[in-house]
C-alpha positions in Angstrom: 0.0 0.0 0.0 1.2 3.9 -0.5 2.9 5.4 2.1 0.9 8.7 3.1 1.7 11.8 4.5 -0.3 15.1 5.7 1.8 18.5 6.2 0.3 21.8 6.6 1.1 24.4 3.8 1.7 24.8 0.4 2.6 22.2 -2.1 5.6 21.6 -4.1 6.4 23.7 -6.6 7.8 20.7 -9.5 6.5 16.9 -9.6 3.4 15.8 -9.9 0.3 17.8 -8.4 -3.7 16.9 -7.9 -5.9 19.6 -7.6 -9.2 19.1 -6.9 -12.0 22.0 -8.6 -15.7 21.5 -8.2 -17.2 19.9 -10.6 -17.8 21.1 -13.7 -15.2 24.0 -13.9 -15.3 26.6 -10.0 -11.8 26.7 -9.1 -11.1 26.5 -5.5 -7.9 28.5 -3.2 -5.1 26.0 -4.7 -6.6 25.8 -8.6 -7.2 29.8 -8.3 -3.5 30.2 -7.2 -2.3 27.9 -9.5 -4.2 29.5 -12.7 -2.6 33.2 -11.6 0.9 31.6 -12.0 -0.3 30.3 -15.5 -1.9 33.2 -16.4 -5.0 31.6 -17.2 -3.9 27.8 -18.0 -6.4 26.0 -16.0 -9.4 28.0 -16.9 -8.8 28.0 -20.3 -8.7 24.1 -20.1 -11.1 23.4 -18.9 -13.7 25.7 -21.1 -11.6 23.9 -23.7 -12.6 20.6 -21.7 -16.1 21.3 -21.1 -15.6 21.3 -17.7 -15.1 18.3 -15.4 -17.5 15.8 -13.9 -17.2 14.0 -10.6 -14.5 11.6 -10.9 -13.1 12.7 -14.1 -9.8 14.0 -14.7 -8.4 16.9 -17.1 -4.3 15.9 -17.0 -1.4 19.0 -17.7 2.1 18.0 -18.7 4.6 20.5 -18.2 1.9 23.2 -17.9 3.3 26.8 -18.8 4.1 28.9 -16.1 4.4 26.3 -13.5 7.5 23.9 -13.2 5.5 21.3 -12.6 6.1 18.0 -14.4 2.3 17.4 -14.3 -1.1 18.9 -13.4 -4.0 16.4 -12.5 -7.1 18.3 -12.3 -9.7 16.0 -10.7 -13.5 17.2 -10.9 -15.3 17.2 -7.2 -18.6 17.1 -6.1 -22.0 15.7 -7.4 -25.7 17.7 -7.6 -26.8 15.5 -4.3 -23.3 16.2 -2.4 -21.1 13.8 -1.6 -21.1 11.0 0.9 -17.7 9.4 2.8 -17.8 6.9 0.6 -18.1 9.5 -2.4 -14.8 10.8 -0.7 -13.1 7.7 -0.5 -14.2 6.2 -4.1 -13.2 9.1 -5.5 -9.5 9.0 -3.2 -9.3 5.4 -4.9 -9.9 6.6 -8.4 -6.9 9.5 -8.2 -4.7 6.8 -7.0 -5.9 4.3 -9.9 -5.1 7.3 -12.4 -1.7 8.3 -10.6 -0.6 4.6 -11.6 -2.0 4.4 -14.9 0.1 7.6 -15.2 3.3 5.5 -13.6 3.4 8.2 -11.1 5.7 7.1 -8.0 5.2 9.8 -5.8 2.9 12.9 -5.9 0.9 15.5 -4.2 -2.7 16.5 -3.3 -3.2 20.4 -2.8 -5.5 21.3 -0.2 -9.6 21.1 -0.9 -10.3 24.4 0.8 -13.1 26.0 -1.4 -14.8 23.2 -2.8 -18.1 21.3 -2.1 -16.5 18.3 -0.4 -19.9 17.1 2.3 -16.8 17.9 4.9 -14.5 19.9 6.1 -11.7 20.3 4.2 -9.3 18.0 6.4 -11.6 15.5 6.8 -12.4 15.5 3.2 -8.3 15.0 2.8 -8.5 11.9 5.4 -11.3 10.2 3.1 -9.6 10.7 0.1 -6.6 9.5 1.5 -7.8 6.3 3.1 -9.6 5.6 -0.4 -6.0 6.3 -2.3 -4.2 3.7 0.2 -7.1 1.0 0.4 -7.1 0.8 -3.5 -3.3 0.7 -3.8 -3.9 -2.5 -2.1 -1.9 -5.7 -4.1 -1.2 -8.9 -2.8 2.1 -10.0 -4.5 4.0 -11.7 -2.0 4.3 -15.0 -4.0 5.2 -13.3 -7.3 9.1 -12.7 -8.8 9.7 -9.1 -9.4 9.3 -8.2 -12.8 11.8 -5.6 -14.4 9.7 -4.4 -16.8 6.3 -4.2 -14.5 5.4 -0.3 -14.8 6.3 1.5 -11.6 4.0 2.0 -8.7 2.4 5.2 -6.7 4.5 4.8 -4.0 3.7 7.7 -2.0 0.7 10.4 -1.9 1.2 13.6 0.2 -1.7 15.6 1.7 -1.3 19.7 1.7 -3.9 20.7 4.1 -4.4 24.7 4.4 -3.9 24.0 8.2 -2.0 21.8 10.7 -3.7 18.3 10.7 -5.2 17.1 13.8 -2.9 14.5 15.0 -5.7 12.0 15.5 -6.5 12.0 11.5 -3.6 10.4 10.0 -3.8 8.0 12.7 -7.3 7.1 12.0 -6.5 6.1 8.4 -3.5 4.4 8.6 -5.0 2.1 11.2 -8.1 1.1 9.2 -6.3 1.0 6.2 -3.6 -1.4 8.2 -6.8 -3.9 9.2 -8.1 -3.9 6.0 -4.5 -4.8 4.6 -3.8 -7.9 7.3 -7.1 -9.2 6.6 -6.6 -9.2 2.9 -3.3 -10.3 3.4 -4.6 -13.5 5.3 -7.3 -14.5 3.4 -4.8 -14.1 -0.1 -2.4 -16.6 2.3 -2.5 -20.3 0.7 -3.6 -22.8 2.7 -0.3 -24.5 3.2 1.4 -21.3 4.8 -1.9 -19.8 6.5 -3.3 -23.2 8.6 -4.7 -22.8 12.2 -1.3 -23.7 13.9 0.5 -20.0 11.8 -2.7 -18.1 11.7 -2.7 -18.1 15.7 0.7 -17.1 15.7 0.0 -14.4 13.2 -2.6 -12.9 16.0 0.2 -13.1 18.5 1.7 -9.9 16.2 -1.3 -8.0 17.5 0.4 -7.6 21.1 2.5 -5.1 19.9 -0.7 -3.0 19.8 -1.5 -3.9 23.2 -3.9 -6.7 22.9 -4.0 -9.7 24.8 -3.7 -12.9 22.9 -4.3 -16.3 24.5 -4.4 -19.4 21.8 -6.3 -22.3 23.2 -4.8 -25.6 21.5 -6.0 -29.0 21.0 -5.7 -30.1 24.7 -7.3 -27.8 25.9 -10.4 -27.4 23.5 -10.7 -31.2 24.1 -10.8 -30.1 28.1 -13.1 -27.3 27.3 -15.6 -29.9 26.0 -15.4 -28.0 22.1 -16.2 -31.3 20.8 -18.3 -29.4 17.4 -15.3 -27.6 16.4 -12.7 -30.8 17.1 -15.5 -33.2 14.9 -14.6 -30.4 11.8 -10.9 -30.8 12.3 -10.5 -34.1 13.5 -9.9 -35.3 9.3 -6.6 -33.2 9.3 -3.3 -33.8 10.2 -3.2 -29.7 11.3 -4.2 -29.1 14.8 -7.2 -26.8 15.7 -6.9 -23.7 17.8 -9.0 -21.1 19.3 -7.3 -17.5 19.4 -9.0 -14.7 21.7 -7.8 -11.2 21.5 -9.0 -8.6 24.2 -8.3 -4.8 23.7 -9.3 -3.1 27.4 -9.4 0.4 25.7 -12.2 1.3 28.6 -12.8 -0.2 31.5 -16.5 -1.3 31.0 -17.3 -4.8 32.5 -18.9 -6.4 29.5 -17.3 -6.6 25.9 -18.5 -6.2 22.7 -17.9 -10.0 21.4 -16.9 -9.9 17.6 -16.5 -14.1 16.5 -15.1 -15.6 13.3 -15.3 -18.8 11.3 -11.8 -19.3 10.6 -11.6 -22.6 8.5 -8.1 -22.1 6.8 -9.4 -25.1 3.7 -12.5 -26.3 3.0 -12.7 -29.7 1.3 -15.8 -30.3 2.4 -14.7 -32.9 4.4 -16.1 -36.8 3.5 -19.0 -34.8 1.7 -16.4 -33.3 -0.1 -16.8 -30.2 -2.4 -16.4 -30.4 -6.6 -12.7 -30.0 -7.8 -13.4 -26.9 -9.7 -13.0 -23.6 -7.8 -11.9 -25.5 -4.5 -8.7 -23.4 -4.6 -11.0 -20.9 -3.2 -11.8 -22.8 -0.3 -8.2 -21.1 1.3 -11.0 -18.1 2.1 -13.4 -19.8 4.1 -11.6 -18.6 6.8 -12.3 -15.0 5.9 -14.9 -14.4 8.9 -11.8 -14.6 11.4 -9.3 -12.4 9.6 -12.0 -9.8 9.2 -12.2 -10.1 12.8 -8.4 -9.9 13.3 -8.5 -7.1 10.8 -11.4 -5.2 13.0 -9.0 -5.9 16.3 -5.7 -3.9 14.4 -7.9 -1.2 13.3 -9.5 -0.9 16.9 -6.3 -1.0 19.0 -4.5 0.9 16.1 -6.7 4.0 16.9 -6.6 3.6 20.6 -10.5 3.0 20.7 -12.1 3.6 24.3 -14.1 0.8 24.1 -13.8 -3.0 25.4 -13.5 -5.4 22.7 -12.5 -9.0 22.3 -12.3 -10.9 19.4 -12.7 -14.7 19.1 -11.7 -16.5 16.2 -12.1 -21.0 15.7 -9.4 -21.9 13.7 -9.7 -25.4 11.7 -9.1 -27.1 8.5 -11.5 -29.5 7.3 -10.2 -32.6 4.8 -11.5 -36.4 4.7 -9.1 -38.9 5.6 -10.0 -42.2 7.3 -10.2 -40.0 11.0 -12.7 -37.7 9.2 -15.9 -37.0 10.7 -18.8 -39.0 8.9 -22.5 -37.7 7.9 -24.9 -39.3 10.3 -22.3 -38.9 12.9 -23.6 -37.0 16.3 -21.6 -35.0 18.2 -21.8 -33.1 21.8 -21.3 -29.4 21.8 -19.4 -27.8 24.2 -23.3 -26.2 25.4 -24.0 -29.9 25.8 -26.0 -29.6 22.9 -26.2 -32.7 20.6 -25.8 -32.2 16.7 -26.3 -34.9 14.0 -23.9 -34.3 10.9 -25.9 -34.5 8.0 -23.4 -33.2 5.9 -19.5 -32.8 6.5 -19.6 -29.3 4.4 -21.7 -27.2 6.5 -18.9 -26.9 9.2 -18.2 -23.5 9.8 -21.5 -23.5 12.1 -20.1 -26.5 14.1 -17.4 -24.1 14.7 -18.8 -21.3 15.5 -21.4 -23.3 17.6 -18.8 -24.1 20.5 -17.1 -20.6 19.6 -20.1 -18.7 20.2 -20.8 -20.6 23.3 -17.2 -20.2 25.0 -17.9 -16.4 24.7 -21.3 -16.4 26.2 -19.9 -18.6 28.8 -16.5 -17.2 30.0 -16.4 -13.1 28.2 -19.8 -12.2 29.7 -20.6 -9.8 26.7 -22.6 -6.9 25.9 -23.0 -8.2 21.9 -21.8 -10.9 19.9 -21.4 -10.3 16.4 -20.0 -13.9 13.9 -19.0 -13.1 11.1 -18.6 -16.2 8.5 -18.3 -17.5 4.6 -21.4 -20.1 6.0 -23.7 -20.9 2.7 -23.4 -20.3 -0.8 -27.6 -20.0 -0.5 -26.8 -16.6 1.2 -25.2 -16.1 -2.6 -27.5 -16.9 -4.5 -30.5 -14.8 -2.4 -28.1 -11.5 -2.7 -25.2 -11.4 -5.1 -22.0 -10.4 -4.5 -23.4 -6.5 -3.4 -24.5 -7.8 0.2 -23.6 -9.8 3.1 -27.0 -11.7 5.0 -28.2 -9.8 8.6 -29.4 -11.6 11.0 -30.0 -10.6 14.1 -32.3 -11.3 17.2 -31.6 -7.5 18.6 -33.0 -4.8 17.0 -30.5 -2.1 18.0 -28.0 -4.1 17.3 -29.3 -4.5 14.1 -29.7 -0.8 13.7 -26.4 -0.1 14.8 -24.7 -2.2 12.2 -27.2 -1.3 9.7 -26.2 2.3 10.6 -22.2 1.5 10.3 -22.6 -0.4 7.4 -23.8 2.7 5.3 -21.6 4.7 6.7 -18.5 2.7 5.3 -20.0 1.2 2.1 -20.2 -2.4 3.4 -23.7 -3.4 2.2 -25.9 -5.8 4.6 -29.5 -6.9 3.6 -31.4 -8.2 6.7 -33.0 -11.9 6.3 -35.2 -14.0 8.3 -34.8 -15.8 12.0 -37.7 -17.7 13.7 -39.2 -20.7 15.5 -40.9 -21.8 12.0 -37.8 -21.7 10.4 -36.3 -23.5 13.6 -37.8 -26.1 12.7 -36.3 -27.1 9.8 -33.1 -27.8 12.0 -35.0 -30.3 14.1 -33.1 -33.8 14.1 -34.6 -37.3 14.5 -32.0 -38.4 17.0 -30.0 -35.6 18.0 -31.0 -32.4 19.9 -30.6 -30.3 16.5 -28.9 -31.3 12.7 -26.1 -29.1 10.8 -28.6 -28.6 7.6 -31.9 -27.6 7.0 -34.5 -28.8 4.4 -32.4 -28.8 1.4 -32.3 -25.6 -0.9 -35.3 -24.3 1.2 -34.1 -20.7 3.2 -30.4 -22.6 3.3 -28.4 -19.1 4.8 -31.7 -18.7 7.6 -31.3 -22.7 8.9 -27.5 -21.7 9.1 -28.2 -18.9 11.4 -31.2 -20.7 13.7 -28.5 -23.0 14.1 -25.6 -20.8 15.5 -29.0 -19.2 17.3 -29.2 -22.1 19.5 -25.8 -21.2 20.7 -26.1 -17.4 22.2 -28.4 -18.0 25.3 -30.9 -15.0 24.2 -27.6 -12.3 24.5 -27.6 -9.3 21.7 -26.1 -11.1 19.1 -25.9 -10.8 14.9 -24.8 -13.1 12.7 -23.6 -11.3 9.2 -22.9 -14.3 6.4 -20.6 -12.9 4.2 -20.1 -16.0 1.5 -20.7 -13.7 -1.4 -18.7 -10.6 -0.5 -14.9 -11.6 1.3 -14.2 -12.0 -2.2 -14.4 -10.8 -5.3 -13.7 -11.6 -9.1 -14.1 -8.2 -10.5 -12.3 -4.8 -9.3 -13.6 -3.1 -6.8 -14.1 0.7 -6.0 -11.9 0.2 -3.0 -10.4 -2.9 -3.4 -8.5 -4.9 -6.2 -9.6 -8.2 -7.6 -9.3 -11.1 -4.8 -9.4 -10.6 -1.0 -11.8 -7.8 -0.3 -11.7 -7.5 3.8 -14.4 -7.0 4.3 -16.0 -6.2 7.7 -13.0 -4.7 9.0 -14.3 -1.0 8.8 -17.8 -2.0 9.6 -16.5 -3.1 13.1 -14.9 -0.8 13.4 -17.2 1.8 12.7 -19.9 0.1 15.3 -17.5 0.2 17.9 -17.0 4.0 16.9 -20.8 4.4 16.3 -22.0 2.5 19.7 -19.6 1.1 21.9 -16.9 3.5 22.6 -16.8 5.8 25.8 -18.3 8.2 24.2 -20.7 6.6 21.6 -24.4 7.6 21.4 -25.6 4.1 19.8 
């Protein structure tokens, strides 16, 4: 990702410069001052131009009067004013053309005198934080090539006044959990397994969380018996990691859970061979969550949060768990396995217990890849609500515009209860075949949260993504990162009114 930097003052007087004017041609402080030095240039452009839309750019190479190597003139603002997300789309886009443009390093004048929704600095921060999220690439795997074009390595931020020290801050920590999470869930499954993943959450101490990883002995002590039936088929040992930040001293946590099976066969009902190489991110519910914990103790957020992820991988082997098999929760709940595949709720089952049981929380809120149903009811544009609070529901519905993380609510209920209800076990791991498939998966983990706040948000169709993104490459997306984090902001920190 580009490195970013905010100073106060004017920018530099050669390289490469974006100046923002509001769309289609009113020049603000910077593009005024910039057009007296040119004695006209920019105006006459853009008549020449026709003006600029939102999101479209008008470039200047070696523009007269300026000694500048290049003017990018980016048009601002829409009829309906802009939105954060506006802000931070449009941040992305500048940093998409700066590349295309093989820019390495450049600068963004300050926005003070155009229509930004904002004030100027915060319009900046957004911007900024849209410029670094889409500069996102995972190429860890891949040999340098000498003739790759270069990269925008570096964007800095001329604000008209001194940045509040909190801003930069802000961004670089949410950009920094979207980034580990998307760095996780790019991870193959033969460097990323539950053994290294928990040791990758250790890293999160240097923030100042506490990280204890529960291993095989003592998940078997703990009575997880669910989650050890999904990994019992692999040679890699499950574990449980759970991260506390204590950035207030309330009593009861905000809970945030994730599925985190590192490779998903399917187990003895095992999955078709094509597109199983995707299977690495079925574990993309925990790094969202691990993502959400960096970003929260990154800012120093006054709130109490702990994160609990159920690491596991799930193959067939002759130790594998079997369909018809029944198995004891930790809740002392019995399950028949109907089918090996749906095992991210056995996970979460025990998971989602141990919290209840031992953090005492205010909330819980799972995230999980859980059913491909949850797919076919919504796309790839939303992730499945469920919820059995309603302000908790509001509250994420609330962070979820905010950040541009779309959630469409769906269906709990005894009636759909029912179609969990086993012939010789307490409850079964499906439901009535294709029949409201993402709703049985979350009465299930339902069973599981003792009547406590709790949401479930099944994210199948949208950790990854085949297609660009506005804020996010092809591959990995993280999301859920920033829409924790923004319902901690909105409704859990000292000072939240949620």
């Amino acid at each position: 990702m580009i490195e970013l930097n905010f100073v106060e003052g004017e920018w530099p007087a050669s390289g490469t410069v974006v100046v923002g004017i509001t769309a289609p041609s009113a020049l603000g402080a910077a593009a005024t001052s910039l057009d007296k030095k040119s004695k006209g240039l920019i105006r006459k452009a853009l008549e020449r131009a026709g003006g600029l839309k939102h999101g479209k750019f008008l470039e200047l190479v070696l523009p007269r009067g300026l000694d500048l190597d290049r003017l990018l003139l980016v048009g601002i603002g829409k009829p309906e004013g802009l939105s954060r997300l506006d802000r931070e789309e449009l941040g992305a886009s500048i940093a998409r053309k700066l590349e295309a443009l093989a820019v390495e390093d450049a600068a963004l004048a300050p926005l003070d005198g155009l229509e930004l929704g904002a004030d100027a600095a915060a319009a900046a921060a957004d911007l900024a934080l849209g410029a670094k999220l889409a500069s996102y690439a995972f190429r860890k795997y891949q040999t340098p090539d000498k003739e790759e074009p270069k990269r925008l390595g570096r964007l800095t931020v001329h604000l008209a006044a001194a940045p509040d020290a909190d801003r930069p801050a802000l961004v670089e920590a949410q950009a920094a959990g979207v980034a580990l999470a998307r760095d996780l869930v790019s991870e193959p499954a033969n460097v990323l397994y539950p053994e290294s993943f928990a040791e990758r959450c250790r890293e999160l101490e240097e923030l100042g969380v506490e990280v204890e990883v529960l291993g095989e002995a003592e998940l078997e002590k703990l009575g997880m018996r669910a989650l050890l039936g999904v990994a019992q088929g692999s040679v890699r040992q499950p574990r449980v990691v759970v991260m506390r930040w204590r950035g207030a001293e309330q009593a009861e946590p905000l809970v945030l859970v994730g599925k985190g099976v590192c490779f998903d066969t399917g187990g003895i009902s095992i999955k078709p061979a094509g597109g199983m190489e995707e299977m690495k991110w079925d574990m993309a519910g925990a790094g969202a969550v691990v993502g959400a914990m960096h970003a929260i103790a990154g800012r120093q957020a006054r709130a109490h949060v702990v994160g609990i992820i159920g690491l596991v991988e799930n193959m067939p082997s002759g130790t594998a768990q079997r369909p018809g098999d029944v198995v004891e929760a930790m809740s002392g709940k019995t399950i028949e396995i109907i089918n090996t595949d749906a095992e991210g709720r056995l996970v979460l089952a025990d998971v989602l217990h141990y919290a209840k049981e031992r953090l005492d929380p205010a909330a819980m809120v799972d995230l999980a890849t859980l059913t491909g149903a949850v797919v076919v009811a919504l796309g790839h544009e939303n992730a499945g609500l469920f919820a059995n609070d309603e302000k908790l529901a509001g509250n994420l519905a609330r962070a979820a515009e905010a950040v541009g993380e779309g959630l469409w609510r769906l269906p709990l209920g005894k009636a759909y209860a029912k179609h969990i209800k086993s012939q010789i076990a307490d409850i079964k791991n499906v439901g009535r075949g294709r029949e409201a498939g993402a709703t049985a998966g979350a009465v299930f983990l339902e069973e599981f949260v003792g009547g406590l706040p709790w949401a479930h948000l099944d994210i199948a169709g949208v950790a990854w993504s085949s297609r660009e993104q506005p804020l996010s490459a092809k591959g990995a997306t993280g999301f859920g990162v920033r829409l924790l984090d923004e319902l901690v902001r909105l409704a859990y920190e000292a000072d939240a009114k949620g």
